[in-house]
CHARMM-style PDB file with segment names, atoms N, HN, CA, C and O in Angstrom:
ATOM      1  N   UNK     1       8.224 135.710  84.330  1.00  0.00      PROA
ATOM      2  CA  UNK     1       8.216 134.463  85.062  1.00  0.00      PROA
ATOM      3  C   UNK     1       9.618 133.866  85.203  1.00  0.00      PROA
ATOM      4  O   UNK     1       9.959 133.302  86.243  1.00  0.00      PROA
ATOM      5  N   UNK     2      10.564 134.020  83.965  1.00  0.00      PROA
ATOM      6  HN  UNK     2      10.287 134.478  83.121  1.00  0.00      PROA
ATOM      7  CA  UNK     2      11.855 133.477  84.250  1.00  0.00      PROA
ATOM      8  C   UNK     2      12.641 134.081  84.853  1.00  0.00      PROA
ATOM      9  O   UNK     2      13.558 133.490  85.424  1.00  0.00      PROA
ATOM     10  N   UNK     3      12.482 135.715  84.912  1.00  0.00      PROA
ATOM     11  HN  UNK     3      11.737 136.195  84.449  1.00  0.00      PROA
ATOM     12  CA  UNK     3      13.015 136.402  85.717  1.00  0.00      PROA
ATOM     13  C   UNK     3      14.264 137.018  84.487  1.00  0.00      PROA
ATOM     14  O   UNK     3      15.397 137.380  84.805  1.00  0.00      PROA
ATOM     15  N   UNK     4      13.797 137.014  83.290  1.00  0.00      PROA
ATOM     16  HN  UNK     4      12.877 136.720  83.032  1.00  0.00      PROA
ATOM     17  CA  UNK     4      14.860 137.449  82.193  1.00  0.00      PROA
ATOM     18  C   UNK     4      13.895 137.467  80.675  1.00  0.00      PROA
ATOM     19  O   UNK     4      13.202 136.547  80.240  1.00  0.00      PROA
ATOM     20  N   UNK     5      14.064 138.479  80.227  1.00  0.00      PROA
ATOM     21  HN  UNK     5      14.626 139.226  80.580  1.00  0.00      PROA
ATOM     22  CA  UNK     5      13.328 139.233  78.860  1.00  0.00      PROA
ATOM     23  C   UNK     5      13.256 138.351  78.138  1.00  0.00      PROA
ATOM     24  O   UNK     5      14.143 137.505  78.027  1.00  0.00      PROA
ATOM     25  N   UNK     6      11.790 138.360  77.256  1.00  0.00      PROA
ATOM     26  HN  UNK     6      11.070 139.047  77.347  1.00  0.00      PROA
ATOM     27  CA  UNK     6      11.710 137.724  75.991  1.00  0.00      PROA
ATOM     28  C   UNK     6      12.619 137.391  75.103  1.00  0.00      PROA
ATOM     29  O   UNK     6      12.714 136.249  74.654  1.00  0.00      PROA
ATOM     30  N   UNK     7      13.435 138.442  74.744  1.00  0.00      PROA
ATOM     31  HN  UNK     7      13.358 139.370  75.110  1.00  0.00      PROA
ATOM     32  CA  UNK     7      14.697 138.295  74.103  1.00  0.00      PROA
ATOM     33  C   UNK     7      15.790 137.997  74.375  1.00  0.00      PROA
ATOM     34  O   UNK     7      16.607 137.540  73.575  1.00  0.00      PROA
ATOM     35  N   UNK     8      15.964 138.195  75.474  1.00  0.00      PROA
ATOM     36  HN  UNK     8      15.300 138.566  76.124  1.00  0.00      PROA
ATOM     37  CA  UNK     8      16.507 137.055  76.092  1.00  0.00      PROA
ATOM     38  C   UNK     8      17.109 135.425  75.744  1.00  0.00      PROA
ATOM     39  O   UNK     8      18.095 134.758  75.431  1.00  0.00      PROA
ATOM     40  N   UNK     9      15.277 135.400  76.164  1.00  0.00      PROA
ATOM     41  HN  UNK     9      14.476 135.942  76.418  1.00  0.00      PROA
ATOM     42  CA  UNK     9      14.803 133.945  76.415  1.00  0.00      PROA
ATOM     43  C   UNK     9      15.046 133.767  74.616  1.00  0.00      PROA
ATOM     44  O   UNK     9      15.803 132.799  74.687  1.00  0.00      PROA
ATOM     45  N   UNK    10      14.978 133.916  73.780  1.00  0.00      PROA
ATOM     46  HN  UNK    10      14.363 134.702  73.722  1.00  0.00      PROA
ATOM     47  CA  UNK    10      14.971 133.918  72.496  1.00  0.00      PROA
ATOM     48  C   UNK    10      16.753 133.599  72.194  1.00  0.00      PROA
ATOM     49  O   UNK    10      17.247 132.498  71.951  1.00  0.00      PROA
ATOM     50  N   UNK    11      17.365 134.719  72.284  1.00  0.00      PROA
ATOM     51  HN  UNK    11      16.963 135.614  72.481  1.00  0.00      PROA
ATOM     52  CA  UNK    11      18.794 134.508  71.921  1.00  0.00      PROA
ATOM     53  C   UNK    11      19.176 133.673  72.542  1.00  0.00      PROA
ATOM     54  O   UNK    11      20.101 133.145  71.925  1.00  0.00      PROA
ATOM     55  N   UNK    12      18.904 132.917  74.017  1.00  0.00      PROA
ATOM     56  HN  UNK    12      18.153 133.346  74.518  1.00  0.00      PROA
ATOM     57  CA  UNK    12      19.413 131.814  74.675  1.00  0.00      PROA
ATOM     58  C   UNK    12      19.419 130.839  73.539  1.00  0.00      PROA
ATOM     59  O   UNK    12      20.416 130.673  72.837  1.00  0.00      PROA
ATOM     60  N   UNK    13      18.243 130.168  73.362  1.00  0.00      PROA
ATOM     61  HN  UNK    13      17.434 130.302  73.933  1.00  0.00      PROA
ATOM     62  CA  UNK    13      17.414 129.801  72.420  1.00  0.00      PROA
ATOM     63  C   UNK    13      18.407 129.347  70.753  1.00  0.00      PROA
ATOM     64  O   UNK    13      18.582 128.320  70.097  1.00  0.00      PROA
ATOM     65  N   UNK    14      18.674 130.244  70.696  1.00  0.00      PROA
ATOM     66  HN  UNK    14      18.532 131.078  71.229  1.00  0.00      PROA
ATOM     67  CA  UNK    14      19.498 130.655  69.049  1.00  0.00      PROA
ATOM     68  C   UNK    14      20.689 130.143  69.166  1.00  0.00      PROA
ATOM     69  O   UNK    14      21.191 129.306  68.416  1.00  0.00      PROA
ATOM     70  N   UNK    15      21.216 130.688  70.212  1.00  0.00      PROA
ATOM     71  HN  UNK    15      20.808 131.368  70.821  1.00  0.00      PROA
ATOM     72  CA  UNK    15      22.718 129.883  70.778  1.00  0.00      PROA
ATOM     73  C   UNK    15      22.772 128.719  71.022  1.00  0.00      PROA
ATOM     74  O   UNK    15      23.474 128.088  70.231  1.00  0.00      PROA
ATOM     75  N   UNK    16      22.319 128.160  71.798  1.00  0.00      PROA
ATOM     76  HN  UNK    16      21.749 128.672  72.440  1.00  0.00      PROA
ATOM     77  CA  UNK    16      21.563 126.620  71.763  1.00  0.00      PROA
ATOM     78  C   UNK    16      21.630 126.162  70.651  1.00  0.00      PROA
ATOM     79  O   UNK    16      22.414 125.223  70.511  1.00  0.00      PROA
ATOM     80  N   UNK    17      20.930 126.585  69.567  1.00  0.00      PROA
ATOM     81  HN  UNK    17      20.294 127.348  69.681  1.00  0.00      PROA
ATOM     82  CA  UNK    17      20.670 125.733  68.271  1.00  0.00      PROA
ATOM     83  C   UNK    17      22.072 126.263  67.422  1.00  0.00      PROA
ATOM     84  O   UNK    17      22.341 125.554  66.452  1.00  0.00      PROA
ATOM     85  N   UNK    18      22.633 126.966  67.572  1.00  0.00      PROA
ATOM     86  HN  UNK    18      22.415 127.541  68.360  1.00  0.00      PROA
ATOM     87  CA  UNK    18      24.041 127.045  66.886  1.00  0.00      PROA
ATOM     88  C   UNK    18      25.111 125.978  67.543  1.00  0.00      PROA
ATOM     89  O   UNK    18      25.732 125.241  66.779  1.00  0.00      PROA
ATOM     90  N   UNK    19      25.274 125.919  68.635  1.00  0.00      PROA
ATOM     91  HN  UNK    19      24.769 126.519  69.257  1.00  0.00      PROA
ATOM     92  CA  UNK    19      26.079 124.783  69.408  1.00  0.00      PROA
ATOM     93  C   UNK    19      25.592 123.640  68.644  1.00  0.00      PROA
ATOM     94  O   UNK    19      26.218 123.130  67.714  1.00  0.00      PROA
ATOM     95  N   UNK    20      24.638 123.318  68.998  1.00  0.00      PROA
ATOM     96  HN  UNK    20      24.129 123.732  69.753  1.00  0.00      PROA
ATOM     97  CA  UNK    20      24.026 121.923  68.332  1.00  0.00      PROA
ATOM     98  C   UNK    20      24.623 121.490  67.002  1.00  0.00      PROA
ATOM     99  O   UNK    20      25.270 120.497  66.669  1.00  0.00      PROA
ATOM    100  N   UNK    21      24.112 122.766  66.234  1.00  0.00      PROA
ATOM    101  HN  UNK    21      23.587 123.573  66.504  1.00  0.00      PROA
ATOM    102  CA  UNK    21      24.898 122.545  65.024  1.00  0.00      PROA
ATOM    103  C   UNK    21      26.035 122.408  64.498  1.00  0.00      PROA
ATOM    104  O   UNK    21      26.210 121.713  63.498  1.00  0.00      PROA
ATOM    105  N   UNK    22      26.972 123.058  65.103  1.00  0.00      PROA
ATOM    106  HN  UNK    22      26.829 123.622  65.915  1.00  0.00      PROA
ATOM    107  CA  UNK    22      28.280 123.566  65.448  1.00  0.00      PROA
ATOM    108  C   UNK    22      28.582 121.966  65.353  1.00  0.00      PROA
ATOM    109  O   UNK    22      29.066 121.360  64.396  1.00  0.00      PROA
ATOM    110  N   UNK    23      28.103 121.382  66.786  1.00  0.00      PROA
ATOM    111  HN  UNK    23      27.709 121.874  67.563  1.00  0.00      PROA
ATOM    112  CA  UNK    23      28.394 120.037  67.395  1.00  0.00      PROA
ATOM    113  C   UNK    23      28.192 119.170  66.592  1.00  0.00      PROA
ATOM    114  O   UNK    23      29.149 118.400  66.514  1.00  0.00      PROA
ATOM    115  N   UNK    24      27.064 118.844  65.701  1.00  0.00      PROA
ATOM    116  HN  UNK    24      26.286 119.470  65.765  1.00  0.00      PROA
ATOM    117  CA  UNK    24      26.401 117.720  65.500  1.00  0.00      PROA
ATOM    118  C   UNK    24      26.727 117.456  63.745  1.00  0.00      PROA
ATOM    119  O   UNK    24      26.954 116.356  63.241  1.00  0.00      PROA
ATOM    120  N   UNK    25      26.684 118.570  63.131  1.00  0.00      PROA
ATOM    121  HN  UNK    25      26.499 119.463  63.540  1.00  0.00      PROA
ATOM    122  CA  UNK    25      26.910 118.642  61.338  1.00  0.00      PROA
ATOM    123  C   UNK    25      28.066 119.170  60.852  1.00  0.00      PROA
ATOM    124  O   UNK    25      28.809 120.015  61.351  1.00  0.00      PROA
ATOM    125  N   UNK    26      28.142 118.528  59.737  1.00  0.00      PROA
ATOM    126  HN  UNK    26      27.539 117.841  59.332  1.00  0.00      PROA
ATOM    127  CA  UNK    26      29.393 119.020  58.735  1.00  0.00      PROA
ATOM    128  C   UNK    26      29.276 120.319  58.232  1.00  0.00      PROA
ATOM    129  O   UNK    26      30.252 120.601  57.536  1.00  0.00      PROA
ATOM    130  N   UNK    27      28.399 121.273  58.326  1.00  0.00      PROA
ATOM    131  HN  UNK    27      27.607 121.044  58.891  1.00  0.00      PROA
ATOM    132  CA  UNK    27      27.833 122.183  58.232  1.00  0.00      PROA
ATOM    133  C   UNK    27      28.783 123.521  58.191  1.00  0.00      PROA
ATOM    134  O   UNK    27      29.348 123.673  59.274  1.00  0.00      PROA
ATOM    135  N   UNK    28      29.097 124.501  57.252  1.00  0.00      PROA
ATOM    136  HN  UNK    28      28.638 124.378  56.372  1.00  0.00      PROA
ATOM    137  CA  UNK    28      29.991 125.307  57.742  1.00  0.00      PROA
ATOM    138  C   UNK    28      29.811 126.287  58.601  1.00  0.00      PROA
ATOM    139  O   UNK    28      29.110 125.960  59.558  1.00  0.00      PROA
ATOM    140  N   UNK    29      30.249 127.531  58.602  1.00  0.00      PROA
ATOM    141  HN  UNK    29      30.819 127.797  57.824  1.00  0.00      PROA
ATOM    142  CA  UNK    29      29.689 128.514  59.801  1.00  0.00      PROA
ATOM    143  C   UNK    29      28.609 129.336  59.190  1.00  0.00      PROA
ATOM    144  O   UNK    29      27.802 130.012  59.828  1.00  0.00      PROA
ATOM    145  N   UNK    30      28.684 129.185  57.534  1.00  0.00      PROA
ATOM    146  HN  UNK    30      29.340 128.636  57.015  1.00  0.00      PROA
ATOM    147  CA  UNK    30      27.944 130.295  56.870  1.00  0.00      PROA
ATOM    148  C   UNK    30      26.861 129.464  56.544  1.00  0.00      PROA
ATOM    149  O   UNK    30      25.801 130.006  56.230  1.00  0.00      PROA
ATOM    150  N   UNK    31      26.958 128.073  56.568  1.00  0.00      PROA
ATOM    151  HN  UNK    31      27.819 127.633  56.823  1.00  0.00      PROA
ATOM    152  CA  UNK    31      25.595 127.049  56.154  1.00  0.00      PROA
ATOM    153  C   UNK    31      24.846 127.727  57.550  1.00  0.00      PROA
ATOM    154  O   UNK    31      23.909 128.498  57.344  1.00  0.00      PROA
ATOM    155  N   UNK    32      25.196 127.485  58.757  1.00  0.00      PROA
ATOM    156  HN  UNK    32      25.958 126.859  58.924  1.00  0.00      PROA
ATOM    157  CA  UNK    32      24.813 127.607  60.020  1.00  0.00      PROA
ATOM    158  C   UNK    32      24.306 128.985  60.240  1.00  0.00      PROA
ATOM    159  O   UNK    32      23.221 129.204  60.778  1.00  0.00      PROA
ATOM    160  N   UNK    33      25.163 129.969  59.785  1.00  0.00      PROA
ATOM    161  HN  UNK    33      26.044 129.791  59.347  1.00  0.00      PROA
ATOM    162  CA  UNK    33      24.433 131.003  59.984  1.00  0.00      PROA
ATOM    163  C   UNK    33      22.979 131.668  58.719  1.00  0.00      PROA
ATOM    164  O   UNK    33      22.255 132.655  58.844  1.00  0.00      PROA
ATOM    165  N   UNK    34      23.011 131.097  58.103  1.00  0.00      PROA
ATOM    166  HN  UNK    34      23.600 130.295  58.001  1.00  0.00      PROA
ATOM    167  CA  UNK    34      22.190 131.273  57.169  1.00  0.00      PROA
ATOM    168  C   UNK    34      20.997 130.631  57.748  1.00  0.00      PROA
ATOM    169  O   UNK    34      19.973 131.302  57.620  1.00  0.00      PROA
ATOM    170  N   UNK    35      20.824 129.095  58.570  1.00  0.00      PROA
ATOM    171  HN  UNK    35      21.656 128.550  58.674  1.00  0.00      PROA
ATOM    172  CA  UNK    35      20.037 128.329  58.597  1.00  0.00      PROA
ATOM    173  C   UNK    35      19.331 128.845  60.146  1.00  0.00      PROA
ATOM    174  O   UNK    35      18.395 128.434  60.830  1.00  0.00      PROA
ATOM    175  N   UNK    36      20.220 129.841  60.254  1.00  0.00      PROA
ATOM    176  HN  UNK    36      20.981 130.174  59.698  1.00  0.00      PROA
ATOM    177  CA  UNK    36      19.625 130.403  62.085  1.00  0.00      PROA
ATOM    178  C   UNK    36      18.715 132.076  61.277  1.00  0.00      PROA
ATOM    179  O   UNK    36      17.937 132.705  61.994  1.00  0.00      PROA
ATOM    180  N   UNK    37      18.952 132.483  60.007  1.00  0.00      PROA
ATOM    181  HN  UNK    37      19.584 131.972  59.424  1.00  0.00      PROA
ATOM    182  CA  UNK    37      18.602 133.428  59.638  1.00  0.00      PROA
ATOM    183  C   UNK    37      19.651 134.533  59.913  1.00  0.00      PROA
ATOM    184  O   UNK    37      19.155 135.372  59.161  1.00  0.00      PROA
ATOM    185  N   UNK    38      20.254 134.879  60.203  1.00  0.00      PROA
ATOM    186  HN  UNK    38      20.657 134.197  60.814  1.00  0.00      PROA
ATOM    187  CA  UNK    38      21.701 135.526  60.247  1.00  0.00      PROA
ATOM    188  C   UNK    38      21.767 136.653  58.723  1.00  0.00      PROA
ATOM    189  O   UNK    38      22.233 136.297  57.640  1.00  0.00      PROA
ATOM    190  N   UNK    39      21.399 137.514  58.908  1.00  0.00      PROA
ATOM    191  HN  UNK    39      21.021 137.804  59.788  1.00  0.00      PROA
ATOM    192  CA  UNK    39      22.081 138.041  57.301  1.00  0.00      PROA
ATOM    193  C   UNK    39      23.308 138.107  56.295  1.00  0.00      PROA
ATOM    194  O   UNK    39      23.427 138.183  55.072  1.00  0.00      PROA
ATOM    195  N   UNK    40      24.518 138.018  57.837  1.00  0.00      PROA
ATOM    196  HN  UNK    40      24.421 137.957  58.831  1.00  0.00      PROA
ATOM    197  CA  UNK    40      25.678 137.576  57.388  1.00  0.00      PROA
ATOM    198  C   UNK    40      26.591 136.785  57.952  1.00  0.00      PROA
ATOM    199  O   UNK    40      26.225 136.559  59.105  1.00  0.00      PROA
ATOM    200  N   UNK    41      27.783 136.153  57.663  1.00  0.00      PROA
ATOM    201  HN  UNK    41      28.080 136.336  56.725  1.00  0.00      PROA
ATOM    202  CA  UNK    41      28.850 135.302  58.812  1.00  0.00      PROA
ATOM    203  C   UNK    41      29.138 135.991  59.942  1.00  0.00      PROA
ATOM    204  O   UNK    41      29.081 135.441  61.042  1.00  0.00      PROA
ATOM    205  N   UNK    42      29.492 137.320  59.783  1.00  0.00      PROA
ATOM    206  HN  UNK    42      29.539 137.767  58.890  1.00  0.00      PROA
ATOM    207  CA  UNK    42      30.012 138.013  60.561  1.00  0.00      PROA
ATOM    208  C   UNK    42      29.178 138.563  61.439  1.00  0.00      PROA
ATOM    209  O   UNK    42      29.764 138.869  62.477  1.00  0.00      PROA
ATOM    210  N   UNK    43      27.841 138.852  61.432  1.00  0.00      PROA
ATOM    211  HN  UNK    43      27.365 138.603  60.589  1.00  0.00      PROA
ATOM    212  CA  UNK    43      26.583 139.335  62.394  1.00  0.00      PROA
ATOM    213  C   UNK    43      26.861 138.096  63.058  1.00  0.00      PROA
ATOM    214  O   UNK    43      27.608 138.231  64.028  1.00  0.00      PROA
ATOM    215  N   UNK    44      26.410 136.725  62.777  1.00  0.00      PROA
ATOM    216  HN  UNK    44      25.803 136.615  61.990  1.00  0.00      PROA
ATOM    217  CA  UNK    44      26.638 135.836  63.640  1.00  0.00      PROA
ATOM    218  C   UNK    44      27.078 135.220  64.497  1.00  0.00      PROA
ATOM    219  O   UNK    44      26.627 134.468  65.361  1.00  0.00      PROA
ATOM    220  N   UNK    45      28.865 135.910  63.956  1.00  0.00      PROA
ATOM    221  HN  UNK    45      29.232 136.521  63.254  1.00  0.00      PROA
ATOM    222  CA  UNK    45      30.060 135.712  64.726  1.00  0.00      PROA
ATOM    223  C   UNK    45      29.701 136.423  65.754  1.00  0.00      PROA
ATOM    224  O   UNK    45      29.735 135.816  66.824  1.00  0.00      PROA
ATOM    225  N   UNK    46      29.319 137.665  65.788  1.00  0.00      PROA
ATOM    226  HN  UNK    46      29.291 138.159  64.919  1.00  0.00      PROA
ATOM    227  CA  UNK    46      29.615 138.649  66.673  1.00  0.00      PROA
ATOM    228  C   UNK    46      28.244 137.772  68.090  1.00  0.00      PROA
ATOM    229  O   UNK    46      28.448 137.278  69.199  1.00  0.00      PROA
ATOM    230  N   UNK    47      27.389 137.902  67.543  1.00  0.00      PROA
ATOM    231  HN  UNK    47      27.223 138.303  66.642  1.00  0.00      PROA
ATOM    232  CA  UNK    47      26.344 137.234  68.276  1.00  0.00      PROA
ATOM    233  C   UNK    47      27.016 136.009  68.959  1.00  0.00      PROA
ATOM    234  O   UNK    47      26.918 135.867  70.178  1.00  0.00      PROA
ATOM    235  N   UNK    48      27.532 135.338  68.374  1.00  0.00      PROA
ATOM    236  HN  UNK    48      27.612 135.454  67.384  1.00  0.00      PROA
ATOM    237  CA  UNK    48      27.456 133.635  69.098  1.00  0.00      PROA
ATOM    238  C   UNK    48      28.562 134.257  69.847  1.00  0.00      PROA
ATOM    239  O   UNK    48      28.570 133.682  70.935  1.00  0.00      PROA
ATOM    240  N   UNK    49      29.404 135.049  69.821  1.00  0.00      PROA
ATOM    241  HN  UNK    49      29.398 135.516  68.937  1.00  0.00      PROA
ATOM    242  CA  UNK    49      31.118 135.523  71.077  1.00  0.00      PROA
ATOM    243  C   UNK    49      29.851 136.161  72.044  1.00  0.00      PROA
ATOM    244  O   UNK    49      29.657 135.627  73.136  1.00  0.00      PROA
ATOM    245  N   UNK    50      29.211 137.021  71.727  1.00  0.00      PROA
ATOM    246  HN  UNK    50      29.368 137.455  70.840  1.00  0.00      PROA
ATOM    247  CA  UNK    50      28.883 137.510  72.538  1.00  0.00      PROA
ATOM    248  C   UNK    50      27.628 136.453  73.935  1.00  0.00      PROA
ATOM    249  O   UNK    50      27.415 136.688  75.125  1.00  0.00      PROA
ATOM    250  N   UNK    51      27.054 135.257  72.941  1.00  0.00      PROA
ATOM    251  HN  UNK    51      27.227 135.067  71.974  1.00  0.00      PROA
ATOM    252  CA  UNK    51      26.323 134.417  73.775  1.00  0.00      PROA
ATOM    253  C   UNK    51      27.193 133.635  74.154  1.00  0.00      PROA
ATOM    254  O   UNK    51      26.715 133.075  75.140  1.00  0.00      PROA
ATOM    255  N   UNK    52      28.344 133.197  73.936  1.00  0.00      PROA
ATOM    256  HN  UNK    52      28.733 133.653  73.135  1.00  0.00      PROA
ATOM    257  CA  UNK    52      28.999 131.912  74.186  1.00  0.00      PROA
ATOM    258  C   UNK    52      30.326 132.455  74.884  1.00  0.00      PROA
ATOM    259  O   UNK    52      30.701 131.786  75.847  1.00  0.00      PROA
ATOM    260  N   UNK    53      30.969 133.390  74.597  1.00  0.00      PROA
ATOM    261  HN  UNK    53      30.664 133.933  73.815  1.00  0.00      PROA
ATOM    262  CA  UNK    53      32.230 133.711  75.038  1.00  0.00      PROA
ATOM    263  C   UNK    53      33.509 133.369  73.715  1.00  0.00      PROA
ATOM    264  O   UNK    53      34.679 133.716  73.875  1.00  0.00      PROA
ATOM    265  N   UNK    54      33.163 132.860  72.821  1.00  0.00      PROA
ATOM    266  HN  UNK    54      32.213 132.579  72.691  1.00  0.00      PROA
ATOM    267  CA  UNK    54      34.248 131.884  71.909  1.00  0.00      PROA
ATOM    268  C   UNK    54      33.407 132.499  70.656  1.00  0.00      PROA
ATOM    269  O   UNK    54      32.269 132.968  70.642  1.00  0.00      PROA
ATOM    270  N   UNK    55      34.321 132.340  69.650  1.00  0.00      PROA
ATOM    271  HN  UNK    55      35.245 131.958  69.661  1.00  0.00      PROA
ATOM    272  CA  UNK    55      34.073 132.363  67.947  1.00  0.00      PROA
ATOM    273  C   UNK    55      33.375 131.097  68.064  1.00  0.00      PROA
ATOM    274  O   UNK    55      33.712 130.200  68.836  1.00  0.00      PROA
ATOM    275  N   UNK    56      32.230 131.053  67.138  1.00  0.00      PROA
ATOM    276  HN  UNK    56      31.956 131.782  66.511  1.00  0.00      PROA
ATOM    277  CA  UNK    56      32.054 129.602  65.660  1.00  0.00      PROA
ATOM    278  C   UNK    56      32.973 129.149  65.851  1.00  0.00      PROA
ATOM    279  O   UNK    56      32.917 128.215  66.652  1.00  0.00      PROA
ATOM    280  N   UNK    57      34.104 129.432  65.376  1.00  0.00      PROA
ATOM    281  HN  UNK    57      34.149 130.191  64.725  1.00  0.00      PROA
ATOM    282  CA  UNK    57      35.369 128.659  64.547  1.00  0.00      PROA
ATOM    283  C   UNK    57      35.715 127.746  66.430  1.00  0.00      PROA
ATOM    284  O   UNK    57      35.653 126.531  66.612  1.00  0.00      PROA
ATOM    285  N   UNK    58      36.002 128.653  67.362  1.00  0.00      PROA
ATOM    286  HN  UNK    58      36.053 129.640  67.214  1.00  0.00      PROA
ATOM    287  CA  UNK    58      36.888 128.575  68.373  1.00  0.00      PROA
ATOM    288  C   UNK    58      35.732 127.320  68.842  1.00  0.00      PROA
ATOM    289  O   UNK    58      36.276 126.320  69.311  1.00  0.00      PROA
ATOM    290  N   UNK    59      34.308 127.281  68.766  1.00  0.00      PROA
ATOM    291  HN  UNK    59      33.866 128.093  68.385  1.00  0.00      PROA
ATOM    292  CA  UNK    59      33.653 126.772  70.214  1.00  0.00      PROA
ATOM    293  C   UNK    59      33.410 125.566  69.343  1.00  0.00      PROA
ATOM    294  O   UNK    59      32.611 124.772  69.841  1.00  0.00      PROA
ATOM    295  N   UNK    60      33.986 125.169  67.956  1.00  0.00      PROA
ATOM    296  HN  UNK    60      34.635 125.813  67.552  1.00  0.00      PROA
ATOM    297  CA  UNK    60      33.815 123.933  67.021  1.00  0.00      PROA
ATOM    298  C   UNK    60      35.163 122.908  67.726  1.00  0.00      PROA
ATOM    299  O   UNK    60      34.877 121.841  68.269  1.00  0.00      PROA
ATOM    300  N   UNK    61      36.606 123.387  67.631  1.00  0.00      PROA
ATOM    301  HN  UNK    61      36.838 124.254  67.190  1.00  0.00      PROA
ATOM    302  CA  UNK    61      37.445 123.404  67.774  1.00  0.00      PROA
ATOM    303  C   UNK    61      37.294 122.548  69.229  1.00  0.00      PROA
ATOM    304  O   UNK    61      37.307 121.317  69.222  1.00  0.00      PROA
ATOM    305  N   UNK    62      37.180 123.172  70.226  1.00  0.00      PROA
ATOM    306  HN  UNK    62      37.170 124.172  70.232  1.00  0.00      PROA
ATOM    307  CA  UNK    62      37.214 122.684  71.798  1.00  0.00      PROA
ATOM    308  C   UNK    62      36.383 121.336  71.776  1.00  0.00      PROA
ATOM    309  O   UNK    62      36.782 120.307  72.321  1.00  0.00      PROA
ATOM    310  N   UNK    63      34.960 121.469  70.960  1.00  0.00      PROA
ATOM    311  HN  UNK    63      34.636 122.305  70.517  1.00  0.00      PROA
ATOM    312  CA  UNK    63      34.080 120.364  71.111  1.00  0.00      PROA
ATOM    313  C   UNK    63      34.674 119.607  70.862  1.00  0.00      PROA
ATOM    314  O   UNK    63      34.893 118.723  71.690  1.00  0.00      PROA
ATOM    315  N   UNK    64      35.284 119.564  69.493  1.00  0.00      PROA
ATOM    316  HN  UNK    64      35.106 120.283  68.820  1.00  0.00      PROA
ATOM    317  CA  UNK    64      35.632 118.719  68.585  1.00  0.00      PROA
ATOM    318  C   UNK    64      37.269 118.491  68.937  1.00  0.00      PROA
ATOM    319  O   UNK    64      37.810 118.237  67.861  1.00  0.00      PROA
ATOM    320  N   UNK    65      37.980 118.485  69.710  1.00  0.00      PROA
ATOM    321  HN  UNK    65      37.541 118.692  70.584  1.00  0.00      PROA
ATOM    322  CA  UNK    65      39.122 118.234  70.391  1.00  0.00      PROA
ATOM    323  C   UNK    65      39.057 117.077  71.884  1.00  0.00      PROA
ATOM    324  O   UNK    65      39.891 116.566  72.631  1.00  0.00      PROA
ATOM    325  N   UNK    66      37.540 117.064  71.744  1.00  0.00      PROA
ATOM    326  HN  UNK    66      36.862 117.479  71.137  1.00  0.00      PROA
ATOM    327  CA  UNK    66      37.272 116.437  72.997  1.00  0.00      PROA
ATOM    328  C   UNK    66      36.736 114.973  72.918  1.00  0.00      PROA
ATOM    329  O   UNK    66      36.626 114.137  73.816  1.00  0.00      PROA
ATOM    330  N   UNK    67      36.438 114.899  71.609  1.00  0.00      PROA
ATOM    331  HN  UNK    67      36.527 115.578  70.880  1.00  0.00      PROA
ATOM    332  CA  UNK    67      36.112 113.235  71.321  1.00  0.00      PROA
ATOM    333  C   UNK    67      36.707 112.565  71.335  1.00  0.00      PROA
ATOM    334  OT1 UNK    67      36.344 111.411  71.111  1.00  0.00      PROA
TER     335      UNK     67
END
């Protein structure tokens, strides 16, 4: 119906709620990735560059340069 895979629609989803977090808490990258289920920092990393274009570290940075 959306015209894009379950999983997809899922990792959209995940990324979303990492931004949020990213954005919104004092939270580190490994609190964050733990709390998305992540097994490690670095699985996560790789995931959120690959949904977002930017590191954790990098897409905290821009937000947070902008207030």
């Amino acid at each position: 119906m959306l015209g894009i895979s379950a999983g997809e629609v899922i990792r959209n989803r995940i990324a979303l709620e990492a931004k949020r977090l990213l954005i919104n808490n004092d939270l580190s990258i490994s609190e964050i990735a733990g709390q998305l289920n992540f097994a490690d920092n670095s699985y996560f990393t790789k995931f959120f560059k690959k949904q977002a274009g930017l590191t954790p570290e990098e897409f905290r940075k821009t937000t947070n340069s902008h207030e």
